[in-house]
Residue, then its C-alpha position, 0 to 999 in steps of 0.5 A: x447039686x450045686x457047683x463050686x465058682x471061681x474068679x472067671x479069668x481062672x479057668x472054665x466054670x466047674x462040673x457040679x458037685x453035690x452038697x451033700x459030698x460037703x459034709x463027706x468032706x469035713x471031717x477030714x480037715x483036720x487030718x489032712x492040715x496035719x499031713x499036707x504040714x508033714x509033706x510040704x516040709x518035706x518036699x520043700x525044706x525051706x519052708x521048716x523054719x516057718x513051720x517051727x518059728x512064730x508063725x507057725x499059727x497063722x501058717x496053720x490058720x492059712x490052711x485050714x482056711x483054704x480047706x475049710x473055703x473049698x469044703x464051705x463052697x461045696x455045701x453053699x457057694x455064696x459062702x465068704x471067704x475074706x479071712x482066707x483071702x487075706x492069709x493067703x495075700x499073706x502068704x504071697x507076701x511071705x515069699x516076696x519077704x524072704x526073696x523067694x519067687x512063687x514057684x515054691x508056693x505054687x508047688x507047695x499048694x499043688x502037693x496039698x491038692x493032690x493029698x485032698x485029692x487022694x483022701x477024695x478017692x479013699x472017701x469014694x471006696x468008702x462011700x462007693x463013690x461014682x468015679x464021675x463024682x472023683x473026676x468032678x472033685x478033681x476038676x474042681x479042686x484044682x480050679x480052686x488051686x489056681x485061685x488061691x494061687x492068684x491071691x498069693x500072687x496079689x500078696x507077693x506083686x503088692x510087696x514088690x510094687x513098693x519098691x526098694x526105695x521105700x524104707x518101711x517097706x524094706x524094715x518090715x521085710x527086715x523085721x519078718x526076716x528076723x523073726x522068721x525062725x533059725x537059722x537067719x538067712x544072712x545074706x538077704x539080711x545083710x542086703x536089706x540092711x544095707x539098704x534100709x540103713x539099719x545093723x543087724x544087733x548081737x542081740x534084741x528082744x520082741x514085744x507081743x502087741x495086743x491087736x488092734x495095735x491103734x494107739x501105737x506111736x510110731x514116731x516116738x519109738x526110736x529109729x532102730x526099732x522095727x515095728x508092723x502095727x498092721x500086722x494080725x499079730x504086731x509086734x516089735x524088735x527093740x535092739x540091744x538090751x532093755x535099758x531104763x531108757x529104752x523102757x521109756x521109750x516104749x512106754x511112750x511110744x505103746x500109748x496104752x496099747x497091751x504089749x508082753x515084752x519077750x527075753x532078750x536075745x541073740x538076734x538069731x534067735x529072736x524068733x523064741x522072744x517073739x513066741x514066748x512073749x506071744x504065749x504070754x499074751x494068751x496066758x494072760x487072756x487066758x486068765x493065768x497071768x495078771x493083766x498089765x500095761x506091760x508084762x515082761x517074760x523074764x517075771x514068768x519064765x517058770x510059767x511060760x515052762x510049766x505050761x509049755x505043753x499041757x498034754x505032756x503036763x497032763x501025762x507027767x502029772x498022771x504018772x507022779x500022782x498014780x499012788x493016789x488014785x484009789x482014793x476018792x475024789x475030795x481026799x485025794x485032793x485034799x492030799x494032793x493040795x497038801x503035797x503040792x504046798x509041802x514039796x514047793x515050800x519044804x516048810x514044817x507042818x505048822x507053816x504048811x498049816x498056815x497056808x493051807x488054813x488048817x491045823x499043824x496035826x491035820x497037815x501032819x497026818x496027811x504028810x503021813x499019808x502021802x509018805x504011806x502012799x509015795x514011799x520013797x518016791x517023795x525022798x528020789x530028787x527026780x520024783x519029787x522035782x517031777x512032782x513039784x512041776x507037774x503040781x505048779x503047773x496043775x495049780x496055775x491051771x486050777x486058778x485059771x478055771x476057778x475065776 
């Protein structure tokens, strides 16, 4: 047996509950991140466009965390919880940003307990639980709902102790308001624009930082661009369009420092710029996009699209290439790296044969395969634009996997 701690300003010490009720308990965190996401958004609209903008992951990343703590301190309680702690002083931080008072917060981690809660008690008629060891779990769940709540608090006191006169302090908010997701909440914007002395642009675009962000140099960025450095994900707003000499300014001011540059945008919408340059960025550690100082979105739009969705990429690709599916694995490949090169190139068999490295009559009689198998899907403007989709985006992902 052993017991689940907590800061002692936070209430009594906590009824014991078994190691063993851990490993119970761990599978169910994934389904349960997923269904406290569905309800808090929910319960509390407000939280949707964090949900749906670029933080969605370090929202998600919060959660699993705060689960995957308590379910750690059940199987050993001198388990370490910094990352948590840090996300959940972030979230506090959030609220301070956007105005709101922890009152919703609050909320929002008691409905999650009570859906931990309530997969506790199914687990118990599973397992033919003793109601004692519930109660015992509920006691300390809620306990544990009292310390993330004090972290929050910690995140959200340390926001509000810098004051309105400190003008980074206001930027930043700016900046986390900006890219928070639509729809912007054009009040607070305007007040903080007033005091920070910065204007709200029709337009701007993101930068996705590689973290650390250490080589950054702030002073050389010019006054209007707002920029966290310190945050786990940094990034920029450069407002207005990317001139030659904003360009030089950020390449200036990164000091080697890895940044995907995102499209530019209506300012409402600045949340896509930063989630796409963020997806760039993982594409290119993934391996899929060249390496650079500096890579722009606007060069990769086609990849950032085909890549969107790998699951539904992996489904249309499946459908499309179904005729071939009898055929054994090195033939169907060889079709279908055929059929890839001939619907993106519409070029004749002895340019195919080119690219391919093969023979113009080789290309010929597979080309007369593929009409055997496909029929007049390969001539249907839909299949085949479905086809040449599904293809570029299997072909990126193949590069990737071969290096």
């Amino acid at each position: 047996m052993t017991a689940i701690t907590h800061p002692q300003n936070l209430g009594e010490p906590l009824d014991p509950l078994p190691r063993e009720f851990a490993e119970l308990m761990r599978p169910e965190i994934p389904g349960l991140i997923k269904e406290i996401g569905v309800e808090v958004q929910r319960t509390y609209p407000v939280y949707a466009h964090l949900f749906a903008g670029p933080h969605v992951d370090a929202i998600r990343q919060g959660v699993e965390q705060a689960l995957t703590a308590f379910v750690e301190r059940v199987a050993n309680p001198t388990a370490k919880s910094a990352l948590r702690d840090d996300l959940l002083r972030k979230f506090g931080r959030v609220e301070a940003y956007e105005g709101r008072d922890l009152d919703s917060l609050q909320g929002a981690y008691r409905l999650g307990a009570r859906i931990a809660l309530r997969r506790a008690k199914y687990i118990g008629r599973t397992y033919n639980l003793s109601p004692t060891l519930i109660l015992a779990f509920a006691d300390a769940l809620f306990a544990y709902v009292d310390e993330l709540e004090a972290l929050s608090r910690e995140g959200y006191l340390a926001v509000q102790a810098r004051g309105v006169s400190d003008t980074a302090a206001l930027r930043r908010q700016l900046l986390h308001l900006v890219v928070a997701g639509p729809p912007l909440p054009q009040g607070a914007i305007a007040e903080l624009c007033r005091e920070a002395g910065w204007e709200l642009p029709a337009e701007c675009a993101l930068v996705a930082l590689r973290p650390p962000a250490a080589d950054l140099v702030p002073p050389a960025l010019d006054r209007d661009v707002l920029a966290d450095p310190t945050l786990p994900q940094p990034h920029l707003l450069v407002p207005g369009p990317l001139t030659g000499e904003r360009l030089a300014m950020l390449e200036a001011a990164l000091g080697g420092t890895p940044a995907v540059i995102g499209p530019t945008v209506p300012s409402a919408q600045a949340a896509h710029s930063l989630r796409w340059a963020r997806r760039l960025l993982q594409l290119i550690d993934e391996g899929v996009v060249p390496d650079a100082p500096v890579v722009h979105c606007d060069e990769h739009l086609t990849t950032l699209w085909l890549l969107s969705d790998p699951a539904l990429t992996d489904h249309l690709a499946t459908r499309e290439l179904a005729p071939l599916d009898s055929l054994s694995g090195s033939r169907r490949e060889r079709l279908i790296e055929t059929l890839r090169v001939h619907v993106s190139t519409r070029a004749p068999a002895e340019q195919v044969g080119e690219l391919l490295g093969v023979h113009a009559q080789t290309v010929r009689y597979r080309l007369r395969n593929l009409d055997h198998h496909f029929g007049d899907r390969l001539h249907d403007p839909e299949h085949r634009f479905a086809l040449e989709a599904a293809l570029r985006a299997l072909h990126l992902r193949a590069a990737k996997q071969s290096d």
